[in-house]
FISE-511219 format. One record per residue (C-alpha): residue number from 0; x, y, z. Coordinates in steps of 0.5 Angstrom, whole numbers. Example, Ala and Ser with C-alpha at 12.3 -4.5 7.8 and 13.67 -1.06 7.14 Angstrom:
2
<rec num="0" X="25" Y="-9" Z="16"/>
<rec num="1" X="27" Y="-2" Z="14"/>
This chain:
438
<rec num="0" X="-120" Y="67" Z="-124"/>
<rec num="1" X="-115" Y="71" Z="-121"/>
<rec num="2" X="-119" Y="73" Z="-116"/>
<rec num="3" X="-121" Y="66" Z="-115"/>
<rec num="4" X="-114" Y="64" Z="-114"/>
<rec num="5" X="-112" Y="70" Z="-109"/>
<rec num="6" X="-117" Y="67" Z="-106"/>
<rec num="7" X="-115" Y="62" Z="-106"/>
<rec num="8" X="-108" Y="63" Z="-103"/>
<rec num="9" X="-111" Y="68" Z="-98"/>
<rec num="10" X="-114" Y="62" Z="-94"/>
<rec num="11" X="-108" Y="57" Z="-96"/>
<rec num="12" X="-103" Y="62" Z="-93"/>
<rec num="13" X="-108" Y="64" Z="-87"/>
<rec num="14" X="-109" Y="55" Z="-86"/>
<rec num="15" X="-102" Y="55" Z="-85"/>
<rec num="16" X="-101" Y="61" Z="-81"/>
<rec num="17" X="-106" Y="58" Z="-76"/>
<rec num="18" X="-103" Y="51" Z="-76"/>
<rec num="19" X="-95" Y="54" Z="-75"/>
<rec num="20" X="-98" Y="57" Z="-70"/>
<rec num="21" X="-102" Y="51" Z="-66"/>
<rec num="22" X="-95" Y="48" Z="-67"/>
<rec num="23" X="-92" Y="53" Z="-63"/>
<rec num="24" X="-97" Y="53" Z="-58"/>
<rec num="25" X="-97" Y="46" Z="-56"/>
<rec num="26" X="-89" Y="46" Z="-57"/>
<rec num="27" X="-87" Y="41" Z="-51"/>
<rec num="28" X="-80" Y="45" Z="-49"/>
<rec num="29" X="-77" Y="51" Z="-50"/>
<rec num="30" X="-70" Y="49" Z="-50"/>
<rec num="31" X="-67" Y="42" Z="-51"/>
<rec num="32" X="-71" Y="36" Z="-52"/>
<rec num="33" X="-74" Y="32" Z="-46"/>
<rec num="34" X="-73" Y="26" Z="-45"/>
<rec num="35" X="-66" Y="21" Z="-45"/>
<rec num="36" X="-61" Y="24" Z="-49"/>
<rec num="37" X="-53" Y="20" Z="-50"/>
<rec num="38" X="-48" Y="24" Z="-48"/>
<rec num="39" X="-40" Y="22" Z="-50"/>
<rec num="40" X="-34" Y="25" Z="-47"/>
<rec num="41" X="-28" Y="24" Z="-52"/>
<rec num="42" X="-22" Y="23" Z="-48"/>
<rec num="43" X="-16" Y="25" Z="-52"/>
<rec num="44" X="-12" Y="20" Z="-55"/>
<rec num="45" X="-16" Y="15" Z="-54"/>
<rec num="46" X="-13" Y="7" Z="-55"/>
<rec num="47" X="-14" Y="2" Z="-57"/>
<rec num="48" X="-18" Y="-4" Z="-52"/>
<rec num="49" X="-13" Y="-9" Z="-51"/>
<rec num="50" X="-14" Y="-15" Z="-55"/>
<rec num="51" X="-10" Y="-21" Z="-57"/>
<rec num="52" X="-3" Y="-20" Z="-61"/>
<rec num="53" X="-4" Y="-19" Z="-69"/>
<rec num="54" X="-11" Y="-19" Z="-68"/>
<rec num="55" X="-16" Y="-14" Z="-71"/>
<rec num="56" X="-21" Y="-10" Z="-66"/>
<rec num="57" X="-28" Y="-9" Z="-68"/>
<rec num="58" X="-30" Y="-3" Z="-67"/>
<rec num="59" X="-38" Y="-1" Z="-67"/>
<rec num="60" X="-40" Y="5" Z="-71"/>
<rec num="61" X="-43" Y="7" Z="-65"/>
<rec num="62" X="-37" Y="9" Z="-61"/>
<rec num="63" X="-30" Y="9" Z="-62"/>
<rec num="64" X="-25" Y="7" Z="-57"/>
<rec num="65" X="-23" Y="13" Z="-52"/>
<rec num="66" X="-31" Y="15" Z="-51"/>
<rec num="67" X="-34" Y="16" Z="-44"/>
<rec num="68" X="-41" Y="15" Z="-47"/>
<rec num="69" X="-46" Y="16" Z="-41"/>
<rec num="70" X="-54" Y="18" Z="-42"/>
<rec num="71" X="-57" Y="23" Z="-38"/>
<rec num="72" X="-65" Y="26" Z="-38"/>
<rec num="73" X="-68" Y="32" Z="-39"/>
<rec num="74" X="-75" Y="33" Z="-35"/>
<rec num="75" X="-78" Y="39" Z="-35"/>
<rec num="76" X="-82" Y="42" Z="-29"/>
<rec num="77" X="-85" Y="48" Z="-33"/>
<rec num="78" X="-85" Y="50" Z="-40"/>
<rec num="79" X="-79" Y="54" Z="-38"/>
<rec num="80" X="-76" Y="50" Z="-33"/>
<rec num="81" X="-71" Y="44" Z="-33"/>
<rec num="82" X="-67" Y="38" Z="-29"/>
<rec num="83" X="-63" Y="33" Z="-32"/>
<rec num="84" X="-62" Y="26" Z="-29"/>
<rec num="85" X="-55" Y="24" Z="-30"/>
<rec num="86" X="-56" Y="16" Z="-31"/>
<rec num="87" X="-51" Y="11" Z="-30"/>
<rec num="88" X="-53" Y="4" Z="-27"/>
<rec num="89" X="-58" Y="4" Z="-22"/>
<rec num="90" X="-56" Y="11" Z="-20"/>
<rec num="91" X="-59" Y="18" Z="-22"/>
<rec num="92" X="-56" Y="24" Z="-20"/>
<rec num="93" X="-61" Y="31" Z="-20"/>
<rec num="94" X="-58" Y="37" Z="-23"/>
<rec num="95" X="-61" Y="43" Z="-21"/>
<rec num="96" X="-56" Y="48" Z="-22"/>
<rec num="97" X="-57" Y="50" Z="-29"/>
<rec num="98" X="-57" Y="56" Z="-33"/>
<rec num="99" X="-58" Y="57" Z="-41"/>
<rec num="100" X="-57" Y="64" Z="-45"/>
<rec num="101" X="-55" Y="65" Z="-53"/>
<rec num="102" X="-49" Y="65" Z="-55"/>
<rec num="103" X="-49" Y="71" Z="-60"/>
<rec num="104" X="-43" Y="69" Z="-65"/>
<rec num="105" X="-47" Y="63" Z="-67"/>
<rec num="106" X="-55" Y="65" Z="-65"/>
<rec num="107" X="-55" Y="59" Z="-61"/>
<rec num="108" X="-58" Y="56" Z="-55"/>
<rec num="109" X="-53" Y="55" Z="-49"/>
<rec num="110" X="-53" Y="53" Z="-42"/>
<rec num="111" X="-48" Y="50" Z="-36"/>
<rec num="112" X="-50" Y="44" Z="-32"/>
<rec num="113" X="-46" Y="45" Z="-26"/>
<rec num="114" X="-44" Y="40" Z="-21"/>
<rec num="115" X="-41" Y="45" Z="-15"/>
<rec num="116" X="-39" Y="39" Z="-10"/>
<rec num="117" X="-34" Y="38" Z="-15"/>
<rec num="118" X="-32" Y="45" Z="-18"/>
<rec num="119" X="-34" Y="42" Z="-24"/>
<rec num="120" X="-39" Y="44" Z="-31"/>
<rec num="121" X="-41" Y="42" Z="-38"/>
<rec num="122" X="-43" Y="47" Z="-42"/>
<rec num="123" X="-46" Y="45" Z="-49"/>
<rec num="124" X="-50" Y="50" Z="-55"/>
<rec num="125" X="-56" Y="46" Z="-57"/>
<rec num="126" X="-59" Y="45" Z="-65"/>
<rec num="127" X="-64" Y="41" Z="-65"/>
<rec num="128" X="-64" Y="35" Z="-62"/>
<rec num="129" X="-56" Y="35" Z="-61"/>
<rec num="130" X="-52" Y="39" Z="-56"/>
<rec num="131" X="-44" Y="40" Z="-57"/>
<rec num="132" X="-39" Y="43" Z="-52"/>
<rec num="133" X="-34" Y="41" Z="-46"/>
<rec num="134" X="-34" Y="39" Z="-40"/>
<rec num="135" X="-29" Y="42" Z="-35"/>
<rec num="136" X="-27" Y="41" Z="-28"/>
<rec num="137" X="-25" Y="48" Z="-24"/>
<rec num="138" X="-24" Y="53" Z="-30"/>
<rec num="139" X="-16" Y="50" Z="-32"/>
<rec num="140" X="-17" Y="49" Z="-39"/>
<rec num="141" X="-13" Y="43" Z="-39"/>
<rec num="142" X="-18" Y="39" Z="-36"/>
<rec num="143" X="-23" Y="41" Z="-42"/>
<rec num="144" X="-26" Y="35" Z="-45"/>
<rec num="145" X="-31" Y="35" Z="-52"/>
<rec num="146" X="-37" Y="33" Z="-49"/>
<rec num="147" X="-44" Y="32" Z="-56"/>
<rec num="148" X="-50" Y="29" Z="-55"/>
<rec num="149" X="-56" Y="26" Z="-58"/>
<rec num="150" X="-63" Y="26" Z="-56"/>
<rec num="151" X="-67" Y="20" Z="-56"/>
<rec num="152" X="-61" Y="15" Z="-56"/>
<rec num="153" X="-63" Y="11" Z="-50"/>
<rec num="154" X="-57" Y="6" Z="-51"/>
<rec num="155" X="-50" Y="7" Z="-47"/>
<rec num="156" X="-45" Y="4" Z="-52"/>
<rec num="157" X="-49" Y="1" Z="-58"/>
<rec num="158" X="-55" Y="-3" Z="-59"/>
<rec num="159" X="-52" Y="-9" Z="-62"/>
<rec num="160" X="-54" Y="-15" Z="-58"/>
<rec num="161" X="-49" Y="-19" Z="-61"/>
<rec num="162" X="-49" Y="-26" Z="-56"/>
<rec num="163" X="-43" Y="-25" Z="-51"/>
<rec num="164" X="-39" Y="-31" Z="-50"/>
<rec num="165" X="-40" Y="-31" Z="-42"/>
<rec num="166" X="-45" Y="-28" Z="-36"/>
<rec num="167" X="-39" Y="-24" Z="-32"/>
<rec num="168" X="-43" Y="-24" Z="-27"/>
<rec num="169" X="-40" Y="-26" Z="-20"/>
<rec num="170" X="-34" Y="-23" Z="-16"/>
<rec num="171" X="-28" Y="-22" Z="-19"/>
<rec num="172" X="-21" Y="-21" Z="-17"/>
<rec num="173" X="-18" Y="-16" Z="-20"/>
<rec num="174" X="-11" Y="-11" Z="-20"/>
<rec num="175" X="-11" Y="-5" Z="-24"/>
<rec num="176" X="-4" Y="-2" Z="-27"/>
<rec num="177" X="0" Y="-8" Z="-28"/>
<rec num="178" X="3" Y="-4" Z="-33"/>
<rec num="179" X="6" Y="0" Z="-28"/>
<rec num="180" X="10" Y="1" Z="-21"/>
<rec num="181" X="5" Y="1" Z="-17"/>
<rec num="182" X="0" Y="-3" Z="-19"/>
<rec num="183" X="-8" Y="-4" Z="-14"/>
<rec num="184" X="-11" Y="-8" Z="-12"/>
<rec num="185" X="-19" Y="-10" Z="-14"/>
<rec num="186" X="-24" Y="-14" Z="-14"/>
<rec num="187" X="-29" Y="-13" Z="-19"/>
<rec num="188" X="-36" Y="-13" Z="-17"/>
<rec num="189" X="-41" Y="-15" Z="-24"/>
<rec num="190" X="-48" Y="-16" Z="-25"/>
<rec num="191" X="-50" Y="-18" Z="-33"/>
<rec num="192" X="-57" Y="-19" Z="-36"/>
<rec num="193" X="-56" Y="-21" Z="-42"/>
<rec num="194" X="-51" Y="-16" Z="-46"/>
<rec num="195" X="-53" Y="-12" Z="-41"/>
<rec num="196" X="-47" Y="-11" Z="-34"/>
<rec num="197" X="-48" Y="-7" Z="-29"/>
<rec num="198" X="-42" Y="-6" Z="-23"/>
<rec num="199" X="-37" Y="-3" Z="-20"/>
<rec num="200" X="-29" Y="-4" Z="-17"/>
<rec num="201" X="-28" Y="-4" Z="-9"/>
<rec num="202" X="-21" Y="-2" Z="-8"/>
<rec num="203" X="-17" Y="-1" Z="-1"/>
<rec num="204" X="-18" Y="6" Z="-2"/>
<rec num="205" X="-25" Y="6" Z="-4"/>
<rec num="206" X="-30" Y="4" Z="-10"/>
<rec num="207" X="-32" Y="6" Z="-18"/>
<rec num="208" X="-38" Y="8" Z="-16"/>
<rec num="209" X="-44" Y="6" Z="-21"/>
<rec num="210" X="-41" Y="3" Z="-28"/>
<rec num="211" X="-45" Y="0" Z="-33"/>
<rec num="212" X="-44" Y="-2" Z="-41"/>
<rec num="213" X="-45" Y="-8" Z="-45"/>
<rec num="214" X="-42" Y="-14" Z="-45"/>
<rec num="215" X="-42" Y="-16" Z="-54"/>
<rec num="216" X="-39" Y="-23" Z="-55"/>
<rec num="217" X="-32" Y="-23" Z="-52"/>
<rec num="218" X="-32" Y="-16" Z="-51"/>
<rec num="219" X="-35" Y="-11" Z="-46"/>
<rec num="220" X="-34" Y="-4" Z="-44"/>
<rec num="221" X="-37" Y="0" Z="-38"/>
<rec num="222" X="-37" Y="7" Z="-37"/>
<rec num="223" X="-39" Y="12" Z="-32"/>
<rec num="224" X="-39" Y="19" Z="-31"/>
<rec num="225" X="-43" Y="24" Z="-25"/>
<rec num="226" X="-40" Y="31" Z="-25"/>
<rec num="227" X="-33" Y="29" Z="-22"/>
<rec num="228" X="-30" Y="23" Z="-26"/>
<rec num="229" X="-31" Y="20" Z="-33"/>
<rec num="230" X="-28" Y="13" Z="-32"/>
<rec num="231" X="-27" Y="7" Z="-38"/>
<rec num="232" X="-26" Y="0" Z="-37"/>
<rec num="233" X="-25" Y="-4" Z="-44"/>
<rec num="234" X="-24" Y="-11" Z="-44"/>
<rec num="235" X="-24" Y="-18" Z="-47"/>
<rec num="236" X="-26" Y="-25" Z="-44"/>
<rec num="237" X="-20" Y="-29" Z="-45"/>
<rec num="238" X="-21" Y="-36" Z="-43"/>
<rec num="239" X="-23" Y="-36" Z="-35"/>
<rec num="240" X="-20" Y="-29" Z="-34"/>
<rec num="241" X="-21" Y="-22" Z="-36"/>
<rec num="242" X="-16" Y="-17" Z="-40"/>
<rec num="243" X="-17" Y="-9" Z="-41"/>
<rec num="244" X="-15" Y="-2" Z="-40"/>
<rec num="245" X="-17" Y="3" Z="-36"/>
<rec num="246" X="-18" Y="11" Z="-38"/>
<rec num="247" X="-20" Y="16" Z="-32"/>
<rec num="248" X="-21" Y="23" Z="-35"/>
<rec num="249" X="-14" Y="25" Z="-39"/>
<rec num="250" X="-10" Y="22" Z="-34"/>
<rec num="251" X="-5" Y="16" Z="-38"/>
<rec num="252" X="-9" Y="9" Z="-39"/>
<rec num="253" X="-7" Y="3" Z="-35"/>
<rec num="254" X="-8" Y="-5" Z="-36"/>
<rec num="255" X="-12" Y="-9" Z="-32"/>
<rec num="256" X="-13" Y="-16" Z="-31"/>
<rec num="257" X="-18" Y="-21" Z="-27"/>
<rec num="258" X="-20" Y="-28" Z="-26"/>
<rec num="259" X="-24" Y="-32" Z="-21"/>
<rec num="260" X="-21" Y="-33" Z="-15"/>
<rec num="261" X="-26" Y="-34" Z="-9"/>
<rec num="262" X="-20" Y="-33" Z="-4"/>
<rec num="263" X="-18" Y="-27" Z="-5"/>
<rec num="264" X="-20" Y="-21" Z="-1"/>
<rec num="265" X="-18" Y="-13" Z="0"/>
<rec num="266" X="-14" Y="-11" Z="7"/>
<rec num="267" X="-19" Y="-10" Z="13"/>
<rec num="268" X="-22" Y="-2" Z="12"/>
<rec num="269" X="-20" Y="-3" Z="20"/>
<rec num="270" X="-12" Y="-5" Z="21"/>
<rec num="271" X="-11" Y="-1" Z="14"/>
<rec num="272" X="-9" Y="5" Z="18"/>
<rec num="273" X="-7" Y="5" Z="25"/>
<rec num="274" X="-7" Y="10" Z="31"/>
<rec num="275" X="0" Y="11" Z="33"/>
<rec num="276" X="-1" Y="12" Z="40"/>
<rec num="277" X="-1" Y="20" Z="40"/>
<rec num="278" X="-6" Y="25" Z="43"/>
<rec num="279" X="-11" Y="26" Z="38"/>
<rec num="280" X="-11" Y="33" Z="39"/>
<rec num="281" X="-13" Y="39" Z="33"/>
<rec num="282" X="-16" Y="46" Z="33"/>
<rec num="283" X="-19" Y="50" Z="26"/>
<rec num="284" X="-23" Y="55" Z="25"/>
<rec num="285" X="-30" Y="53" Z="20"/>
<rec num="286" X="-32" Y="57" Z="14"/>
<rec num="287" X="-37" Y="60" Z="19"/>
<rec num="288" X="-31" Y="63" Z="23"/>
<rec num="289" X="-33" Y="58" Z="29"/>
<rec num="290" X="-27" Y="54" Z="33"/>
<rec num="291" X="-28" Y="47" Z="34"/>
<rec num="292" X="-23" Y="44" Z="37"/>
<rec num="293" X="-21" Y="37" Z="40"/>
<rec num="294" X="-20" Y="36" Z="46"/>
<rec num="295" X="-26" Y="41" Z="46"/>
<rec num="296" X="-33" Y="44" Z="49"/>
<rec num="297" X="-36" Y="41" Z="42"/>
<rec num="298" X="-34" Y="33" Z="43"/>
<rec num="299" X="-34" Y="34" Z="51"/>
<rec num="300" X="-38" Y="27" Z="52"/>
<rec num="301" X="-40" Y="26" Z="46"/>
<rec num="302" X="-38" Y="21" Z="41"/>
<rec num="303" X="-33" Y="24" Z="36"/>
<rec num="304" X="-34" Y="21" Z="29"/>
<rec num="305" X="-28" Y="26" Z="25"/>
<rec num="306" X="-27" Y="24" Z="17"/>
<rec num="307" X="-22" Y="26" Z="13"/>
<rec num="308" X="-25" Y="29" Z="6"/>
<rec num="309" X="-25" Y="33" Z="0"/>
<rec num="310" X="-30" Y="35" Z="-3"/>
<rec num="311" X="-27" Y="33" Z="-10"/>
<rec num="312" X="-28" Y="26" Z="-8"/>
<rec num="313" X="-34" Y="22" Z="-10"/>
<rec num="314" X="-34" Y="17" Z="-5"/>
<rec num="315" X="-32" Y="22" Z="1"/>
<rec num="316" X="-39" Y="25" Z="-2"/>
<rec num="317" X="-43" Y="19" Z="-1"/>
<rec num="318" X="-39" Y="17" Z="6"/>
<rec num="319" X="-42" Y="25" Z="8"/>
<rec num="320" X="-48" Y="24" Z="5"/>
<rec num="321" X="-48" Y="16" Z="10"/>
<rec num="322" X="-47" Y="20" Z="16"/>
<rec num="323" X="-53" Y="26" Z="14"/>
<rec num="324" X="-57" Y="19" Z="14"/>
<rec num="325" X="-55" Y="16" Z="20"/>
<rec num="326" X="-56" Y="22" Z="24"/>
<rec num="327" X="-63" Y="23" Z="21"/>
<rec num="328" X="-65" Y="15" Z="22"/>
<rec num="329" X="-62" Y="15" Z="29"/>
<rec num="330" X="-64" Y="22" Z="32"/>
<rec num="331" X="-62" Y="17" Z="40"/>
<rec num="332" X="-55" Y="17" Z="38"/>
<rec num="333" X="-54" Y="23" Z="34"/>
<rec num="334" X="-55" Y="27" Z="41"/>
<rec num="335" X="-49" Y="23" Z="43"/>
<rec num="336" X="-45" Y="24" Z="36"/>
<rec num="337" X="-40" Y="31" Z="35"/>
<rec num="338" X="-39" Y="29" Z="27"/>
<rec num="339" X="-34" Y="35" Z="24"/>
<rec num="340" X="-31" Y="34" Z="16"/>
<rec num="341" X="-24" Y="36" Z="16"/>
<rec num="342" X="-23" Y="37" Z="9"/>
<rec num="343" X="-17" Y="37" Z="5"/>
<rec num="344" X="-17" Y="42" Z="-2"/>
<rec num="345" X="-16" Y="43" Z="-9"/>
<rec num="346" X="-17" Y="51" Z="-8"/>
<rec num="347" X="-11" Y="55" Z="-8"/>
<rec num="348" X="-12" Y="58" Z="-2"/>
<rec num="349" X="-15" Y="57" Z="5"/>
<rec num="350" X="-21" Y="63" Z="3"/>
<rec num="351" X="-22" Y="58" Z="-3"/>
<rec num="352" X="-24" Y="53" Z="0"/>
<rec num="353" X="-28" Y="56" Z="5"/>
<rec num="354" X="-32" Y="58" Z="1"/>
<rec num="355" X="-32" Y="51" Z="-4"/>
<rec num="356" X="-34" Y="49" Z="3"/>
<rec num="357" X="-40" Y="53" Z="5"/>
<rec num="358" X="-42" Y="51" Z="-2"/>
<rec num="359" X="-42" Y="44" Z="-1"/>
<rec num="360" X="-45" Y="44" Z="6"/>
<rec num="361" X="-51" Y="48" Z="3"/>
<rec num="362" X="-51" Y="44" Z="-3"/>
<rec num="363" X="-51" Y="37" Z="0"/>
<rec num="364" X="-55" Y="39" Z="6"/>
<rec num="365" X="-51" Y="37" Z="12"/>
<rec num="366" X="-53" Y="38" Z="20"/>
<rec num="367" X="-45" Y="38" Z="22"/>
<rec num="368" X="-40" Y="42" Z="20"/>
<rec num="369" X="-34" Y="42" Z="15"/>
<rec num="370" X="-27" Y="45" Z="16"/>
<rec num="371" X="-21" Y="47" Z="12"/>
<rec num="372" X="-15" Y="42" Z="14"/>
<rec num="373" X="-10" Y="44" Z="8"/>
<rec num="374" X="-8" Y="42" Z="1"/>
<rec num="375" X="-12" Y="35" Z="-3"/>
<rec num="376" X="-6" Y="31" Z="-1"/>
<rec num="377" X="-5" Y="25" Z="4"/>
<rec num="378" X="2" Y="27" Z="6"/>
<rec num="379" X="-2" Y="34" Z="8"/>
<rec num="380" X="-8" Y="30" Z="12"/>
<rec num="381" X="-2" Y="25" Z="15"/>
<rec num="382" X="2" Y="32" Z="18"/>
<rec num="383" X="-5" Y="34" Z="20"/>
<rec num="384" X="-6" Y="27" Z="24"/>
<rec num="385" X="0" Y="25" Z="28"/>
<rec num="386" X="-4" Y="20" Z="32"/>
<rec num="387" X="-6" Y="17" Z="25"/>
<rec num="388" X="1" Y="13" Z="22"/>
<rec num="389" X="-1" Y="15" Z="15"/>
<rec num="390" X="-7" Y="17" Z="11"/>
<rec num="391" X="-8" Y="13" Z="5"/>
<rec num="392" X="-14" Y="15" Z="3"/>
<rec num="393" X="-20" Y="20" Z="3"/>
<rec num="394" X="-24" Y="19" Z="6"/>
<rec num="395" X="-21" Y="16" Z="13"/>
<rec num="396" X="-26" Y="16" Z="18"/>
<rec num="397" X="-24" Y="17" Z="26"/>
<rec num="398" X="-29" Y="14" Z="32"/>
<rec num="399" X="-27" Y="17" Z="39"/>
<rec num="400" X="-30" Y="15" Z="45"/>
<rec num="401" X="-33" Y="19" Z="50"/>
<rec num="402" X="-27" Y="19" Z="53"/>
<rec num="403" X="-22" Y="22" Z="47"/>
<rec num="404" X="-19" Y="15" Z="45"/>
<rec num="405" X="-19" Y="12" Z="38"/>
<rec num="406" X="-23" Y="6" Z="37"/>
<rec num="407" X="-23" Y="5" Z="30"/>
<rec num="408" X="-21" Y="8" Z="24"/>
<rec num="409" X="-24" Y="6" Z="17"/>
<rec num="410" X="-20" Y="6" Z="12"/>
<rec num="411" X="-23" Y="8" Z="5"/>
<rec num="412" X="-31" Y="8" Z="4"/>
<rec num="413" X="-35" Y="1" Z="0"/>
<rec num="414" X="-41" Y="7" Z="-1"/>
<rec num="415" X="-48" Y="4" Z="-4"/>
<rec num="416" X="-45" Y="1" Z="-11"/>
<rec num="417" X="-42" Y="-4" Z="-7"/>
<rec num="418" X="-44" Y="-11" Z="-3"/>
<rec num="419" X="-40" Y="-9" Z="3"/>
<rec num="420" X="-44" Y="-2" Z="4"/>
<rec num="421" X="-50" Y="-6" Z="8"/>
<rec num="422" X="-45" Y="-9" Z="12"/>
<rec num="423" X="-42" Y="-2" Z="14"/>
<rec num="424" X="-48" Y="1" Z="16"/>
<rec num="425" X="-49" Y="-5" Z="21"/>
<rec num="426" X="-43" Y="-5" Z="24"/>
<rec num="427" X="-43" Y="3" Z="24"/>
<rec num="428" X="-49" Y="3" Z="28"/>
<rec num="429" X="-48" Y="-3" Z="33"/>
<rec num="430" X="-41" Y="1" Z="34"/>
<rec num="431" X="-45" Y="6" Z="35"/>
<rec num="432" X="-50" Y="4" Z="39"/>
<rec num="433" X="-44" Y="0" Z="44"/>
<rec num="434" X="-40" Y="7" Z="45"/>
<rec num="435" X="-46" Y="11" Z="46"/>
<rec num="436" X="-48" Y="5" Z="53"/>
<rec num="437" X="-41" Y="6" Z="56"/>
């Protein structure tokens, strides 16, 4: 009988020594779980959403006020190889730049998703279907923010489907900071599909990029985070209008309002800023120790297309990323376009930023070129460009003639989260089109 039962035990122990090593064969991953994960940055000292006086706030046990949450997707291209999709909106964000490792002093699996047109990473260590860690802008600790995620939650902030009390779909007048001295003004552009609001907020300077959240009774939230910026917008219907705060990273909240005003409208991107009657002239030296200068050589009868960036900035990006397309959709006219970025940066020093720069030119793919105009500061830009009466926003873009004359400068970039980036693209060719018959 004892034999028997070591037999019997041998071949139980061989069954299972077969069926573990089936499973390891057929594992489907080496390293986090594929498919949608939730990710949630925790701001610090997060605040309340702003509700009325005396009146208790739900909270959903899902998310607590003071989280980014955002969703993100990982998809492997081999067993051993893996991109993540950030996803917010209709927008998702490929990134490549990705290194694992161990970490030793707890025996789990590391890794950094890089975002290096924004100088930025998340580092997170993996168990299981939960990742834990940071995300951090430059390598300043003071920008780090506690980052977690959890595999197979595909919804944003909760999956409750309580009825919201209105469609906030429409354009909404909006200013943000009324709570302080230098309050903005908006307009707030929302599509909502059950309790499902997706959009973004236009400014004079620029827009939010994609947003998107939940719209739960007289509540809502929306979110978005793409490497550069971790925004939040909490809020509430308060009759016809819209009452909220307004989180960017650690910065200190701001209050915002909103209400449905047909007539309002933002300042014309084109008399924002104004050419002062001066020469435009400048001359830098490019990463790749070229001299570009104006006049010069490079925009002698051409159309010089000159934008004031920073790589920092995410709606420089998409304006850089707009003009890389132009040029590839209308190769007649790129002939007669000199396109420069003059880029204002982060970076301690000018070798720095040169080298974020040829960074950023080889991770966008541009066919133009880049150079260091000085410090991420609009005071540093206007000093830069004495034809220009101010620079109030990165970016601003200058179009000269073939003669060397200022025809247009375009404050700000409405990119394609918007309802005004078609209208640019239009208007962008004809001028184009028209400068280049002349």
């Amino acid at each position: 009988m004892y034999r028997n039962l070591l037999v019997f035990a041998c071949a139980l122990g061989c069954a299972l020594l077969i069926q573990t090593a089936c499973l390891e064969t057929n594992h489907p991953y080496s390293f986090a779980a594929p498919g949608l994960w939730r990710g949630v940055l925790t701001l610090e000292d997060p605040a309340l959403p702003v509700g009325k006086k005396g009146e208790a706030t739900i909270l959903y046990d899902q998310f607590k006020p003071g989280e980014v949450p955002f969703n993100f997707e990982v998809v492997y291209t081999s067993p051993d190889r893996f991109y993540i999709n950030l996803i917010n909106g209709e927008d998702s964000i490929r990134c490549d730049s990705i290194r694992t490792g161990r970490d030793r002093t707890t025996a789990r699996d590391t890794f950094n998703v890089y975002f290096p047109e924004y100088q930025s990473h998340l580092h997170a260590e993996v168990r299981g279907g939960a990742m834990q860690g940071y995300w951090i802008k430059g390598n300043d600790p003071k920008t780090k923010i506690a980052f977690v995620a959890d595999a197979g939650k595909a919804y944003r902030f909760t999956s409750l489907k309580e009825t919201p009390q209105m469609d906030l779909t429409g354009a909404w007048a909006t200013t943000i900071g009324i709570d302080t001295d230098r309050p903005m003004r908006a307009i707030g552009e929302f599509k909502q599909e059950g309790n499902r609001l997706t959009g973004t907020f236009r400014t004079e300077s620029g827009d939010f990029r994609y947003l998107e959240g939940t719209v739960q009774g007289r509540k809502f939230w929306l979110s978005a985070f793409d490497g550069a910026a971790a925004y939040l917008f909490s809020g509430n219907i308060q009759g016809d209008s819209l009452q909220g705060e307004f989180r960017s990273g650690k910065k200190p909240p701001k209050l915002w309002t909103a209400w449905k005003d047909p007539s309002f409208q933002l300042g014309d991107p084109h008399s924002l800023t104004q050419a002062t009657g001066k020469q435009l002239s400048f001359q830098y030296t490019s990463p790749e120790g070229k001299t570009i200068a104006f006049p010069g050589p490079a925009f002698e009868n051409k159309i010089g297309v000159i934008t004031i960036t920073g790589t920092w900035c995410p709606n420089c990006k998409d304006e850089q990323l707009f003009l890389k397309q132009f040029l590839q959709e209308h190769p007649e006219l790129a002939a007669q376009i000199q396109v420069l970025g003059v880029s204002f940066e982060r970076p301690p020093s000018a070798a720095a930023a040169n080298a974020q720069l040829l960074q950023y030119k080889k991770t966008l793919g541009l066919p133009f070129d880049l150079v260091y105009g000085g410090p991420a500061d609009a005071s540093a830009a206007a000093a830069a460009f004495p034809a220009l009466d101010k620079v109030m926003a990165f970016p601003t873009l200058i179009i000269v003639d073939k003669k060397g004359s200022i025809r247009k400068i375009h404050t700000g970039f409405d990119g394609p989260a918007t309802s005004k980036y078609t209208e640019f693209k239009q208007r962008f060719t004809t001028l184009m089109t028209e400068l280049a018959q002349e």
